[in-house]
C-alpha distance (Angstrom), angle and dihedral (degrees) to the residues before:
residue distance angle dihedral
X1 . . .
X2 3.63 . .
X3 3.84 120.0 .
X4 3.81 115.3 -139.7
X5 3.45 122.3 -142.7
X6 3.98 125.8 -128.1
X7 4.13 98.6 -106.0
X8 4.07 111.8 -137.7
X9 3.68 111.3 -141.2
X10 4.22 111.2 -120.0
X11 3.72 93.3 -105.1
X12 3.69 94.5 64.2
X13 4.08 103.5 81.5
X14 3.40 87.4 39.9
X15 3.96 97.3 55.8
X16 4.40 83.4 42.3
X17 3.93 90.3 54.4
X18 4.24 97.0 39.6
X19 4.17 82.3 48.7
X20 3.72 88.7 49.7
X21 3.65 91.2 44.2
X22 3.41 95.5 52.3
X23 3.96 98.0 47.7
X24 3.70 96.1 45.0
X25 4.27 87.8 56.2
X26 3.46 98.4 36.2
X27 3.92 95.0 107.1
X28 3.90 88.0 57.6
X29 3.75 99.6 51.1
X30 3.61 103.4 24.3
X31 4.06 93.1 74.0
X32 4.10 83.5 41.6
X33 4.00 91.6 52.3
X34 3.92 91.3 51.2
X35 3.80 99.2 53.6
X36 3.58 97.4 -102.9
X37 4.10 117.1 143.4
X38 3.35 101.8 -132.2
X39 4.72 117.5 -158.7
X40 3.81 129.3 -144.7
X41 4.13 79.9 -98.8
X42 3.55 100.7 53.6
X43 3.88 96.9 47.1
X44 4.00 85.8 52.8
X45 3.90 91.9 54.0
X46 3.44 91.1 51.1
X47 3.75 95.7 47.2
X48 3.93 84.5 36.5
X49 3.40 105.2 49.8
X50 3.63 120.9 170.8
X51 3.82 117.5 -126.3
């Protein structure tokens, strides 16, 4: 007996990795998307952020 597996349709990685891509650079666009003017020092604290 021969055990099929449950087939994914295409779209599915694709909709995982956009989701993925959106979370991991949502602290650079988020401020951008809200109208807030963002300088060359707040970009670095966001990317630097202190733990």
């Amino acid at each position: 007996m021969r055990l099929q597996r449950a087939a994914l349709p295409a779209f599915v990685p694709w909709l995982v990795l956009g989701a993925a891509l959106v979370l991991a650079t949502m602290p650079a666009w988020r401020p951008l998307v809200f109208g807030t003017a963002l300088t060359l020092d707040d970009l670095l604290s966001l990317r630097c952020l202190s733990g």
